[in-house]
LUMMI-821784 format. One record per residue: residue in one letter; x, y, z of N, C-alpha, C in turn. Coordinates in steps of 0.05 Angstrom, whole numbers, plus 5000, padded with zeros to 4 digits. Layout:
N
aXYZXYZXYZ;...
//
This chain:
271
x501749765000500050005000501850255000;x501250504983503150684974502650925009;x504351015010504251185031502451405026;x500851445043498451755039500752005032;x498552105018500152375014500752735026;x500252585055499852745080498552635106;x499952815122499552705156496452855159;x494652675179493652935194493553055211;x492653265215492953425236493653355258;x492753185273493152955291496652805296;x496752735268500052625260501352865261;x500253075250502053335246503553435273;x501453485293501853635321503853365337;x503653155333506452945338508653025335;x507753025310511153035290513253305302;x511353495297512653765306513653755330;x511753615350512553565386515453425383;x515853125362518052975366520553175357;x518953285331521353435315523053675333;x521353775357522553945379523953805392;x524853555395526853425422529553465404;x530553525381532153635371534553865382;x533053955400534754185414535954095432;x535553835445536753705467539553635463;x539553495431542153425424543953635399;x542253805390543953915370545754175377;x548254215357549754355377550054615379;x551254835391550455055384551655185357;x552955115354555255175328553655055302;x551954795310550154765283547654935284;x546554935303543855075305544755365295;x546655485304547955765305547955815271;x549055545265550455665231547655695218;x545955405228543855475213541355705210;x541555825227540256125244540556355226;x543956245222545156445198544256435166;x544056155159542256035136539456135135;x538156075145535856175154535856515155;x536056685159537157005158538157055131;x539556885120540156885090538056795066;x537256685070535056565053531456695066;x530456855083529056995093529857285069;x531857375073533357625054532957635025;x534057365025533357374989530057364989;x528657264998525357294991525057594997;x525957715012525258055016526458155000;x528558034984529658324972529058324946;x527458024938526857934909523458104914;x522658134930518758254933519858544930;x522758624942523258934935523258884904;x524658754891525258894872522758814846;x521658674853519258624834515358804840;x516658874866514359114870515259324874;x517259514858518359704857517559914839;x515259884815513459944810511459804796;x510859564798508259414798505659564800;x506059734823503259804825502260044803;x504260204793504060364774501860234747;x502759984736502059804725499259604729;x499759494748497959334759495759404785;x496159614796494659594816496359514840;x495059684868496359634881496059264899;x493759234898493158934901494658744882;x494958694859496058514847499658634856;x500058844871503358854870504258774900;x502758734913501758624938502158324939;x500758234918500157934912503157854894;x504658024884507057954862508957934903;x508758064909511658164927511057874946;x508157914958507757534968508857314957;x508157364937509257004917512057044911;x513857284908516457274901517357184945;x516557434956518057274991518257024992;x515656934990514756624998517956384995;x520356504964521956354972523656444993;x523256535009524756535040525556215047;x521656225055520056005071521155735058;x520155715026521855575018524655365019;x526655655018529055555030530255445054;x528455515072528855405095527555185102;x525555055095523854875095525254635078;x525754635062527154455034529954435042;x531754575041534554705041535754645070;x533454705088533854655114535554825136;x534154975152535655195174533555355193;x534055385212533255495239532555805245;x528655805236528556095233526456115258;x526756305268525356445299523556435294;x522356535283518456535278517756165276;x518456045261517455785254518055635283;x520855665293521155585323518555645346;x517455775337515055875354514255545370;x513355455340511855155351513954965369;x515855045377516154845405516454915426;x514155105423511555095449510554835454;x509854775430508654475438510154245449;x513054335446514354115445515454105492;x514754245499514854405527512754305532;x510154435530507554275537507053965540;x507953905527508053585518510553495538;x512553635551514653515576516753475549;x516753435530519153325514522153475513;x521953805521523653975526523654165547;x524954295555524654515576523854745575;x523155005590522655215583525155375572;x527255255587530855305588531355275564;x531255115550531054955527530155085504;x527455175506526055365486527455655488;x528255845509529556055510531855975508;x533655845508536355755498536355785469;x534055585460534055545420533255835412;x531555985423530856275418532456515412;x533656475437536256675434538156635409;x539156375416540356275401539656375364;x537756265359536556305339536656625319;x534656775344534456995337536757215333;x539557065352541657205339542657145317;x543156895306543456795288541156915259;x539656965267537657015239538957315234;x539157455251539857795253541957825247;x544357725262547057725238546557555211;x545557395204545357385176542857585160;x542057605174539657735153541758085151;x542358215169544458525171547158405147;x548058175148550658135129549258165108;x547158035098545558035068545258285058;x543158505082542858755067545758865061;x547258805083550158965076550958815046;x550858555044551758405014550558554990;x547758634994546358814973547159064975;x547059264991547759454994550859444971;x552859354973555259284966555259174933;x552759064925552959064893552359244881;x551559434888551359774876549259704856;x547459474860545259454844542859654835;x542359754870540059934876541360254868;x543260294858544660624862541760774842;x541760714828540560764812538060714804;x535660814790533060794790531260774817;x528860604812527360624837527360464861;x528960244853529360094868530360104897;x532260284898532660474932531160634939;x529260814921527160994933525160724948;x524460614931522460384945522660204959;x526360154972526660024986526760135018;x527860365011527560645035524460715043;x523060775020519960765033518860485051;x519960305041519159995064519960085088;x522360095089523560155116522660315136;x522460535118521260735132517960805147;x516260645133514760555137514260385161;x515960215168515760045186516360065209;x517660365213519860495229516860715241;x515060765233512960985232510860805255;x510360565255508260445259508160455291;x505260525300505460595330505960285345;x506460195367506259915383505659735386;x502159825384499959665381499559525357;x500159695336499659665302502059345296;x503959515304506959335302506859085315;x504959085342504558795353502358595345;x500258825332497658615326500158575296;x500158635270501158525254503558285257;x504458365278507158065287505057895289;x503757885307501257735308500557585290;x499357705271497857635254500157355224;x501957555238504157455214503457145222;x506057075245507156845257504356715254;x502456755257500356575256499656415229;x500156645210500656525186502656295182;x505756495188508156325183506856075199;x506655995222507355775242505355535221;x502755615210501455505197502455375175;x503055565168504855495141507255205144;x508455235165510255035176509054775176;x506654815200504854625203504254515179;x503154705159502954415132504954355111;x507254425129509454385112510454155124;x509754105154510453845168508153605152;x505753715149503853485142504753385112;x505653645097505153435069507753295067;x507453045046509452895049511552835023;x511653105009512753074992513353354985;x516453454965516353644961514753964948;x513953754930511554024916509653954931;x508253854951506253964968507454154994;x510254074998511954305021511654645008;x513054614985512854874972510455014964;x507954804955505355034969504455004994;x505054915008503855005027505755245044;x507855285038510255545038508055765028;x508555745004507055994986504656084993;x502355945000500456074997499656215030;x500556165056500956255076502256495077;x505256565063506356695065505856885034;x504756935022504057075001502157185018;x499757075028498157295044498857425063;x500857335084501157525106503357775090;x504357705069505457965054504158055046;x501958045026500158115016498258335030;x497858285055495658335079498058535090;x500658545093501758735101503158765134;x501858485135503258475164507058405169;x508258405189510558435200511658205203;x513858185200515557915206517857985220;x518957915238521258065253524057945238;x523657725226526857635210527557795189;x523857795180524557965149525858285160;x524558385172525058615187527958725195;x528958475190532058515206532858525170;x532058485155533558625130532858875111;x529958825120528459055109529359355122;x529659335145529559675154533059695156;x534759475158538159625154538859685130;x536759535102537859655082536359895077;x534360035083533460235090536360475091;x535960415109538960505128540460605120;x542160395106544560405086543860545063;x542560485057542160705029541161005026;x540161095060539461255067542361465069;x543061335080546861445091547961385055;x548261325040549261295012548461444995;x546061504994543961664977543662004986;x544662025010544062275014541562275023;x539162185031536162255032534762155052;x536162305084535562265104532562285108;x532262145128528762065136529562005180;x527762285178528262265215526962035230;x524661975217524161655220525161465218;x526361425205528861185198531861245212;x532061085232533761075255533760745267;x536760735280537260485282535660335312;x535460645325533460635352530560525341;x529060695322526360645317526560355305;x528860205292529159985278528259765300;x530459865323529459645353527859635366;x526759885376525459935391522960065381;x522160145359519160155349518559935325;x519959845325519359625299519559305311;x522859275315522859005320522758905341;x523159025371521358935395518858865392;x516259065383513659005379513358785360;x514058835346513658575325515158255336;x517158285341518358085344516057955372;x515558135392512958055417510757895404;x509357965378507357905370507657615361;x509857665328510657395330509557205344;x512257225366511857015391509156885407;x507557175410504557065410502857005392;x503457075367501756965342502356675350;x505456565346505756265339504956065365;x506156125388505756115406502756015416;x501556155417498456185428496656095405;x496156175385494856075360495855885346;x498055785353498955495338499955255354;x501955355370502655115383500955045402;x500155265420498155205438494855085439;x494255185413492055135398491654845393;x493454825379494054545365494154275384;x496254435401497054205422494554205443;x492654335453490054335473488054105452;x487554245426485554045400486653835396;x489153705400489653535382490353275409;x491853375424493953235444492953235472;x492853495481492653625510491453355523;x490453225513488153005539491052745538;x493452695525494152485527496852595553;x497752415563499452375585502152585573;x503352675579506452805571508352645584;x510152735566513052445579514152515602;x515552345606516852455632518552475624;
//
């Protein structure tokens, strides 16, 4: 009998629980490098939605340039899913893996940190890698990469935390049926079509974030065409604190927790 062509939900919220005892033995130097993989391949999906909605909407409308910049990110998710590497938002779900006794709380803020430094030095080397091909000097492509930034840099607390929110809930989902299906082209849509809408829809991602607002930055200081909004303060502390909070409760609370109360919560946890 041929193997189904997906877990369910049921199998799914397992898999992810087992797939979390991973942190117990892996090391920091691999998890670390891969953090950095992950930050690198997050980059290229942001900088490929910069440059293909750079004036789309002129053309198309601003909805369909919305919908172009989604489907070009989406290979972030992709890469890391297929390719394989350790990104903060998707880490969300081993929440479940804690709930379930299989890891520690120690454990989950160990992989976190870990992680999230790892995604931020790679995702800051990438914009610096772009910044450095003198690709953007020219045309619109730095005006519109500086308006993202800046943009993101504007957004009051609340705004910045419900959209983290909203994001990771996507992303974590997205994971989730990236654990269920059982083959590659069902991994890669179920990548795309999660993560095309939460771009689409406009909400925040704190990895992407870590490339989006430094190349802001850089090209701001290169270009001559300061923006009092765009600051390395507002980058941390009005952008990627809030967002990065939300995240954590998008995936967190609406996925792992969710999942693991519907699916699991009534069976025994290991010891």
């Amino acid at each position: 009998m041929s193997e189904k062509s997906f877990l369910t939900p049921v199998e799914t919220a397992h898999a992810i629980i087992q797939n979390g005892r991973r942190v117990l033995h892996q090391s920091f130097g691999r998890t670390f490098v891969l953090s950095l993989l992950a930050g690198f391949y997050i980059a290229f999906g942001a900088q490929l939605s910069t440059v293909v909605t750079q004036d789309a909407a002129q053309f198309a409308g601003l909805g369909i340039s919305r919908l172009l910049g989604g489907s070009a990110f989406s290979i972030g998710l992709m890469l890391v899913v297929i390719c394989g590497a350790e990104l903060f938002t998707g880490n969300s779900l081993l929440a479940g893996a804690v709930l379930h006794g299989e890891i520690s709380w120690g454990k989950l803020a160990e992989n976190w940190v870990v992680v999230l430094t790892g995604n931020f030095i790679g995702s800051l080397f990438f914009a610096w890698l772009m910044f450095e091909t003198r690709l953007w000097e020219h045309g619109t492509v730095a005006d519109h990469a500086i308006k993202i930034a800046s943009a993101k840099c504007k957004l009051s607390f609340l705004a910045a935390f419900t959209r983290g929110l909203l994001c990771n809930w996507l992303v974590c989902l997205a994971v989730f049926m990236v654990t269920a299906a059982r083959d590659v082209t069902g991994k890669l849509l179920a990548c795309f079509v999660p993560i095309m809408t939460f771009v689409a829809s406009g909400f925040e991602h704190s990895v992407a974030n870590m490339y989006f607002i430094p190349t802001g930055l850089f090209l701001t200081g290169e270009l001559s065409r300061p923006d009092s909004s765009l600051t390395w303060y507002a980058f941390v502390v009005d952008n990627l604190i809030p967002v990065t909070t939300g995240n954590i409760v998008g995936g967190v609370v609406f996925v792992a927790c969710a999942y693991y109360y519907a699916h699991i919560g009534s069976e025994k946890p290991s010891k």
